[in-house]
C-alpha positions in Angstrom: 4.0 -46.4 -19.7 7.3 -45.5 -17.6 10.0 -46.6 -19.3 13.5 -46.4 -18.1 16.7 -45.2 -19.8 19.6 -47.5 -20.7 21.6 -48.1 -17.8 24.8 -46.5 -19.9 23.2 -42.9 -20.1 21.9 -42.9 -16.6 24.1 -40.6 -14.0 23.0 -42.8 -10.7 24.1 -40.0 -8.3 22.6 -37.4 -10.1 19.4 -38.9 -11.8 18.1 -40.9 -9.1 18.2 -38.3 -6.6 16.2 -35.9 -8.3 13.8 -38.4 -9.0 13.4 -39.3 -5.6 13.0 -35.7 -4.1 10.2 -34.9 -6.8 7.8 -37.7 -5.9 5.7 -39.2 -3.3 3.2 -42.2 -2.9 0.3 -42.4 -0.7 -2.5 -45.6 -0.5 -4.3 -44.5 -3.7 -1.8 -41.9 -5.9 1.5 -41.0 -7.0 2.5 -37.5 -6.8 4.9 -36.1 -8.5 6.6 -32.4 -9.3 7.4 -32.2 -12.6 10.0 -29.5 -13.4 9.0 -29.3 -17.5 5.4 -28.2 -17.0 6.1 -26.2 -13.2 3.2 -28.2 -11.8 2.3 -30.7 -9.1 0.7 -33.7 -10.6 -0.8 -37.1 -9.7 -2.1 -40.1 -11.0 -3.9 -43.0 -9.3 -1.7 -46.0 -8.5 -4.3 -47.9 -10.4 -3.8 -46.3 -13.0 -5.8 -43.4 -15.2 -6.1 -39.9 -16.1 -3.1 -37.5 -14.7 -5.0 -34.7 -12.8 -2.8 -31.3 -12.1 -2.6 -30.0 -8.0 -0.8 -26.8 -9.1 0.3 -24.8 -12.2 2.8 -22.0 -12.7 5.9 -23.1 -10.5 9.2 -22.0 -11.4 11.4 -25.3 -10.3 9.0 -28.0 -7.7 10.9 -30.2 -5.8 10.7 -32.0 -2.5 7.4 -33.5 -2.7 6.1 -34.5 0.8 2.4 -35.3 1.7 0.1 -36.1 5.0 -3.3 -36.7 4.8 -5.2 -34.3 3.9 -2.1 -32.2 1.9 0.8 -32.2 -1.2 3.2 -30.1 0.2 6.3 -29.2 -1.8 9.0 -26.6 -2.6 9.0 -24.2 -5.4 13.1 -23.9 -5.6 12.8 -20.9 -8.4 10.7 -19.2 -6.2 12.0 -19.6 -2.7 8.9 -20.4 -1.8 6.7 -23.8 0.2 3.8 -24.6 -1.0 0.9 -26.7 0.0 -2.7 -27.9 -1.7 -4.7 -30.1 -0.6 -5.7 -33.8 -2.4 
């Protein structure tokens, strides 16, 4: 369950722009980077077990995909990374 914080606590400029630059939906998952863990995740929209893409990243961000890929940015690392669904 996603549950959101109280709107009193939430820093809109801040918050929501990270969260938008660490996701990405396609017809059948959300993808997300998840700076905690250093991994590339994603779970299907109909819900499910969350499956890992990619371990061991210093700070993942800018999560963009095509069709056959996850493609994202490793910000610790200087680094672009891609795997494929």
């Amino acid at each position: 369950m996603i549950r959101r914080p109280p709107r009193s606590t939430l820093d809109r400029s801040s918050a929501a722009s990270d969260v938008y630059k660490r996701q990405a939906v396609d017809a059948t998952h959300v993808y997300w980077a998840s700076r905690q863990a250093g991994a590339i995740r994603r779970v299907k929209i109909s819900g499910g077990a969350v499956e890992e893409l990619a371990s061991g990243q210093s700070d993942p961000m800018f999560v963009a995909l095509d069709t056959a890929a996850v493609y994202w940015t490793d910000q610790g690392a200087g680094t672009a990374m891609k795997v494929a669904k």
